[in-house]
C-alpha positions as a LaTeX table, in Angstrom:
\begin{tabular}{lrrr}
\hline
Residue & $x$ (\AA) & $y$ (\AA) & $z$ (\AA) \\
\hline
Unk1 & 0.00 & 0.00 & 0.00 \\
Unk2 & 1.21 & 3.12 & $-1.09$ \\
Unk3 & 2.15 & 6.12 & 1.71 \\
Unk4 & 1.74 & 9.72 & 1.63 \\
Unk5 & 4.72 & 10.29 & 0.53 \\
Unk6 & 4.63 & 8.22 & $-2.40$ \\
Unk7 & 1.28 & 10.36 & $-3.19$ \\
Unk8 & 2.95 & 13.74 & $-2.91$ \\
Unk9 & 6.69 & 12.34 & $-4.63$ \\
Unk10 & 3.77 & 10.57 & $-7.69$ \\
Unk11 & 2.37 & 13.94 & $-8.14$ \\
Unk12 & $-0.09$ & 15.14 & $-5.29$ \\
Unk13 & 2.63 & 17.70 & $-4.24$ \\
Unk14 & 2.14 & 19.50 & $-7.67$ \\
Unk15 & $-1.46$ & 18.69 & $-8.06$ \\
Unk16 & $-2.10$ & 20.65 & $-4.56$ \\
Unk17 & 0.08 & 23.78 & $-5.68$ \\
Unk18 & $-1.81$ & 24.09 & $-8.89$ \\
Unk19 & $-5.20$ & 23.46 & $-6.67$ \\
Unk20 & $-4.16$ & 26.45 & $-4.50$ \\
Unk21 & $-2.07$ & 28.30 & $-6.44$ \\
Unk22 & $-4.89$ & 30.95 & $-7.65$ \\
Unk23 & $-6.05$ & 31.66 & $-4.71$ \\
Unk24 & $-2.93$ & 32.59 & $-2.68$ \\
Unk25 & $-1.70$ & 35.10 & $-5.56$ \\
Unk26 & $-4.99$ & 36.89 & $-5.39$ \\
Unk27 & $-4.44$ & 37.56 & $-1.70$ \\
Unk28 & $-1.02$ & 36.38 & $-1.16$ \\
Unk29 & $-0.45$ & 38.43 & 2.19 \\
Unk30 & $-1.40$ & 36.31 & 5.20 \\
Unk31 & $-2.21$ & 37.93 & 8.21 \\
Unk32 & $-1.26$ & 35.30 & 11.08 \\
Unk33 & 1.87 & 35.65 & 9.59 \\
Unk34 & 2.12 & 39.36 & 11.27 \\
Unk35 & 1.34 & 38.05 & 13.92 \\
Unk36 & 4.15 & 35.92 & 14.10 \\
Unk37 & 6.46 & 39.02 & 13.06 \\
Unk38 & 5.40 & 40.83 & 16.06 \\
Unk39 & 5.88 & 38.07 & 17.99 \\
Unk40 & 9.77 & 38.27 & 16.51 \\
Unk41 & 10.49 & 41.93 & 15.78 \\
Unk42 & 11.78 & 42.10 & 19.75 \\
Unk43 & 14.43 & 39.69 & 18.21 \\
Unk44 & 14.65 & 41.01 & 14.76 \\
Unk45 & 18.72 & 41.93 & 14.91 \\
Unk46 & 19.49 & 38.81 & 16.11 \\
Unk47 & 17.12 & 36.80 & 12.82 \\
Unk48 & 19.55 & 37.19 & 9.78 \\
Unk49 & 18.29 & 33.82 & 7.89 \\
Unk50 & 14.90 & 31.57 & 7.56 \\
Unk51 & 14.37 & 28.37 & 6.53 \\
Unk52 & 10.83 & 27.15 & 5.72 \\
Unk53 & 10.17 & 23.59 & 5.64 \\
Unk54 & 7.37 & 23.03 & 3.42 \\
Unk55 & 7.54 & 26.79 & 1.55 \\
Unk56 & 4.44 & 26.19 & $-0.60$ \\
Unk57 & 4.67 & 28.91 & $-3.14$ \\
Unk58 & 6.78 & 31.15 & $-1.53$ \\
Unk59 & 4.77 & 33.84 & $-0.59$ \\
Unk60 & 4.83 & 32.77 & 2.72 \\
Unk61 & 8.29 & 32.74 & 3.54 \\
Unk62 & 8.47 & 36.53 & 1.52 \\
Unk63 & 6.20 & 37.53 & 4.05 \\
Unk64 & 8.65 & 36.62 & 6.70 \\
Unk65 & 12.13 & 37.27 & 5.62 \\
Unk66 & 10.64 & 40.78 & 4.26 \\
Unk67 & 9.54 & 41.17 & 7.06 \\
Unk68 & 12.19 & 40.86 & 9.25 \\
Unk69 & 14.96 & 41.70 & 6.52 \\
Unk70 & 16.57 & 38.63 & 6.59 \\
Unk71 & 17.72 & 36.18 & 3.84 \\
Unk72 & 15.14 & 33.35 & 2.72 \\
Unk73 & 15.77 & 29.05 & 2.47 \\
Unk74 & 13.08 & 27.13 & 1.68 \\
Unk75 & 12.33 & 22.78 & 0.69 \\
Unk76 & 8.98 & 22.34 & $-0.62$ \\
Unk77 & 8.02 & 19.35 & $-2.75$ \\
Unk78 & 6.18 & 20.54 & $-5.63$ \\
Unk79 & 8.72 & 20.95 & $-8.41$ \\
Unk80 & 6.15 & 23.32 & $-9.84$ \\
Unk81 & 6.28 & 25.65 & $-6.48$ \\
Unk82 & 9.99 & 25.43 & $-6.96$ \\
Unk83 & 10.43 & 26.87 & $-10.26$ \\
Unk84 & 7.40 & 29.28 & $-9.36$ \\
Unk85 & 9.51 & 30.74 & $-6.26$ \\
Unk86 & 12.62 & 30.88 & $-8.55$ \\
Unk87 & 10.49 & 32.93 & $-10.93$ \\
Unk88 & 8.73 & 35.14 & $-8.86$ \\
Unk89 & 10.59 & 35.83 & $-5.73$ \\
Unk90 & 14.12 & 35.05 & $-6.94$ \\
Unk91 & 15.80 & 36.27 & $-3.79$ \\
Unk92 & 14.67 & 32.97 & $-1.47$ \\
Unk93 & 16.97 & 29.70 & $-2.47$ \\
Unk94 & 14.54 & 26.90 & $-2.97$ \\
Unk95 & 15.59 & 23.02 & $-3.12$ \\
Unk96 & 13.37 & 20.66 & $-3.85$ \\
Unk97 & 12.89 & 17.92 & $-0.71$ \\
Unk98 & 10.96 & 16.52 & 1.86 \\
Unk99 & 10.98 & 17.18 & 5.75 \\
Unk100 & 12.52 & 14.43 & 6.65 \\
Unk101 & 15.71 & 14.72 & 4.81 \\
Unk102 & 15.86 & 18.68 & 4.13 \\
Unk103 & 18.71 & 19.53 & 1.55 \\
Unk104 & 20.45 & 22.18 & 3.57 \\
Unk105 & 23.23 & 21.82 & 6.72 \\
Unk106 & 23.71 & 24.99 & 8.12 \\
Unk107 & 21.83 & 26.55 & 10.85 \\
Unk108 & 19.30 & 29.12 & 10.58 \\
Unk109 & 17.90 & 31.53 & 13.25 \\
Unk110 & 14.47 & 30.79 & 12.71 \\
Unk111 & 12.78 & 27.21 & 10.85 \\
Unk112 & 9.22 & 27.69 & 9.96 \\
Unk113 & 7.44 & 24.25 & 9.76 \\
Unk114 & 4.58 & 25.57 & 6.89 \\
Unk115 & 1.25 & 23.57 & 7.46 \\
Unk116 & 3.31 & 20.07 & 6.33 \\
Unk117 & 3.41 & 17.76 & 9.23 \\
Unk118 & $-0.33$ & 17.14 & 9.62 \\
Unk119 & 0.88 & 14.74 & 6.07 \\
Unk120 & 3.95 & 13.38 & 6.89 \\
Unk121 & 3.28 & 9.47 & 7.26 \\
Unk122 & 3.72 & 8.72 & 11.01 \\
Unk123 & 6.96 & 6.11 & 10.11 \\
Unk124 & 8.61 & 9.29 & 9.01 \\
Unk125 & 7.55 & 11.92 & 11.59 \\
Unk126 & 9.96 & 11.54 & 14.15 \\
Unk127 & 12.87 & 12.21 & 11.54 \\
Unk128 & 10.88 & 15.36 & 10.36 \\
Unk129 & 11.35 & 16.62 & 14.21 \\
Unk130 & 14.72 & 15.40 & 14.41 \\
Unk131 & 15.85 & 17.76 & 10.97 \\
Unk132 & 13.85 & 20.62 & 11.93 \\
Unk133 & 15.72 & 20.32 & 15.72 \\
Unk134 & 18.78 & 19.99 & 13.51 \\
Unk135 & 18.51 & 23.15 & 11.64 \\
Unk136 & 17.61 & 25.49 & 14.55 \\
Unk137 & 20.84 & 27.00 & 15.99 \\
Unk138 & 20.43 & 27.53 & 19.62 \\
Unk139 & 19.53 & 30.62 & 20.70 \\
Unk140 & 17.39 & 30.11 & 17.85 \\
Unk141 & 13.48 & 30.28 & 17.08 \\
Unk142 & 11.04 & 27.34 & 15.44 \\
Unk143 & 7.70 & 28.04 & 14.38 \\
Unk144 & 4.98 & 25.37 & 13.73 \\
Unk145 & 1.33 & 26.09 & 11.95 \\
Unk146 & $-0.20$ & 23.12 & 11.63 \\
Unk147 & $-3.75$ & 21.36 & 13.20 \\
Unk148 & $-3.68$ & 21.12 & 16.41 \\
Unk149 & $-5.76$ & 18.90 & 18.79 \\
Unk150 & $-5.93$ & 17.22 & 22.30 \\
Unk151 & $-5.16$ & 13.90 & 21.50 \\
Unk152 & $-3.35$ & 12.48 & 18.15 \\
Unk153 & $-6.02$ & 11.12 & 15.34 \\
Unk154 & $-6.04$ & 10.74 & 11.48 \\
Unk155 & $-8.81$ & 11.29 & 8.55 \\
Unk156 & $-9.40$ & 10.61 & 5.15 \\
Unk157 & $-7.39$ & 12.69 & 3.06 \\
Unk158 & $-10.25$ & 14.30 & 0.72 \\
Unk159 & $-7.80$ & 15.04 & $-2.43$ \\
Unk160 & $-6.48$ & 11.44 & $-2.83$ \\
Unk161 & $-7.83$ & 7.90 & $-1.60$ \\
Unk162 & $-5.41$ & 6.29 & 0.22 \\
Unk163 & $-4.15$ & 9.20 & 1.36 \\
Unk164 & $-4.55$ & 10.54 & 5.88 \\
Unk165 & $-4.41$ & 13.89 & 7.61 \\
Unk166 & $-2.67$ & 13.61 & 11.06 \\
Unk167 & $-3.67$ & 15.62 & 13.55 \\
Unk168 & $-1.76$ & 16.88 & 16.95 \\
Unk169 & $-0.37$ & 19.24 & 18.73 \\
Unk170 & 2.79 & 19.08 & 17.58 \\
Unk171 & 4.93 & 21.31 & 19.87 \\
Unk172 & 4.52 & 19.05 & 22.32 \\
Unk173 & 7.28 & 16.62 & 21.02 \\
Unk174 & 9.79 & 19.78 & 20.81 \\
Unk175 & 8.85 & 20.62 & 24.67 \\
Unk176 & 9.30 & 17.29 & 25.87 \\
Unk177 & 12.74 & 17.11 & 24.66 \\
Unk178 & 13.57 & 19.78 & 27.37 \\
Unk179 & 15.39 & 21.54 & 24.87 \\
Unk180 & 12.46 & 24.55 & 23.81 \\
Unk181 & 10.43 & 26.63 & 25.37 \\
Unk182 & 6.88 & 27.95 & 24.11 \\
Unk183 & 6.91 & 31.79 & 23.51 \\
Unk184 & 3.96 & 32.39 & 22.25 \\
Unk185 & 0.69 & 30.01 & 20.54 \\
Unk186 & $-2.37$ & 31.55 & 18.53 \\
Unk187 & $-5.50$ & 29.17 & 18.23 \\
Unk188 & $-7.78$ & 29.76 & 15.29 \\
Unk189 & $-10.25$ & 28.03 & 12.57 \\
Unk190 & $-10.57$ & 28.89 & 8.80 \\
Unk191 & $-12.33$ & 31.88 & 8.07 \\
Unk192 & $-11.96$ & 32.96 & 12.19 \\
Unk193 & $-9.15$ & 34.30 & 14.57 \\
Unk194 & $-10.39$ & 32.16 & 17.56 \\
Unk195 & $-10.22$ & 28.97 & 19.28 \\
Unk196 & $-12.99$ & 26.54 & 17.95 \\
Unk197 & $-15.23$ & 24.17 & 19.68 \\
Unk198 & $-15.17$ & 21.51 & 16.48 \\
Unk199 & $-11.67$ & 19.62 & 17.38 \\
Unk200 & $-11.84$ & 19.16 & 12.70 \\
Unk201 & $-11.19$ & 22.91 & 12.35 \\
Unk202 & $-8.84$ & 23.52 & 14.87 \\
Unk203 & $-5.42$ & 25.14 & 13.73 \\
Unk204 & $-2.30$ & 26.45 & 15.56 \\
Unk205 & 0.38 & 28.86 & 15.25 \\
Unk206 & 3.27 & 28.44 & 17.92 \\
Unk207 & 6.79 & 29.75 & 18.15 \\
Unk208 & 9.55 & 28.20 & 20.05 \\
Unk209 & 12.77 & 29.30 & 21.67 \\
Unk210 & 15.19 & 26.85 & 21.22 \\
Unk211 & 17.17 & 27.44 & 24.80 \\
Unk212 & 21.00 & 27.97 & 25.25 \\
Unk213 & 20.85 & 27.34 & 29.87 \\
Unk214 & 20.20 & 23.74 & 29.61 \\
Unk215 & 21.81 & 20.78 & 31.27 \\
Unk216 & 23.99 & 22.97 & 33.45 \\
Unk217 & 25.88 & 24.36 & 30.75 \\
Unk218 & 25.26 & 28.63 & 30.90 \\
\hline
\end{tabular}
């Protein structure tokens, strides 16, 4: 039986950037992404390079390293989003990869993880943690928007057959290591900026600090 990642590497990862595509150029400034800015700008001199894992089209990670004038990295999947970036915002260097083996050693001040986890197959979701932890410099920040519930459950996929959505709240597995602390989490639903009651439409939006005082070291 094929996995999720054979769906997105067969061609799901370009069918859902042409799906999507339309609609984030018409209005391709996101505003939970301010809020994630002003949740940074305290810390803006010390952000000089961002990675997104899971870029998407780009516009995303513009938002950001515009933002906070810093240089841009980004891995997404779709080889279609990749040459679309390279078009259209030329400054960001794009590889083409997966989360769980991202294409890029150095460490970055800030790792965005951009709405891809909820679709990682679970047999590969512990290595997606372990390169995102890899990438972060201490000192440095990790961001996560992705669903977020109580307790970890899948669905249907409703592009492909075959296909699950994961669901959980996945800061948790970054807090337990004892090596991050949360700074900051925004709850919200499509279409509202609020926590809501139906544990389907519930979506997250947490930053990290990835601490420097740990294990008696200072």
């Amino acid at each position: 039986m094929k996995n999720n990642k054979s769906f997105f590497e067969d061609g799901e990862a370009n069918e859902w950037f042409r799906r999507n595509i339309e609609g984030i150029a018409k209005e391709p400034h996101n505003p939970r992404l301010d809020v994630l800015v002003n949740w940074l700008k305290p810390f803006s001199n010390e952000i000089s390079n961002v990675l997104e894992i899971g870029c998407g089209s780009g516009h995303r990670l513009n938002q950001i390293v515009d933002s906070l004038s810093a240089k841009g990295f980004g891995v997404e999947p779709s080889s279609e989003a990749v040459e679309y970036i390279k078009s259209n915002f030329p400054q960001i260097v794009v590889k083409l990869g997966f989360g769980d083996d991202v294409p890029f050693s150095e460490k970055f001040d800030l790792v965005h993880l951009g709405f891809f986890l909820s679709w990682v197959d679970r047999e590969f979701y512990l290595r997606c943690i372990s390169e995102a932890d890899r990438l972060v410099k201490f000192g440095g920040f990790l961001s996560i928007v992705d669903f977020e519930t109580p307790f970890p459950y899948s669905n249907a996929y409703s592009h492909q057959n075959g296909m699950f959505t994961h669901k959980q709240n996945n800061s948790d597995v970054f807090v337990a290591s004892g090596l991050y602390s949360v700074v900051n989490k925004f709850q919200y639903s499509p279409g509202k900026s609020y926590f809501d009651k139906d544990i389907n439409e519930r979506r997250s939006l947490t930053l990290l600090y990835k601490e420097t005082q740990i294990f008696g070291k200072k």
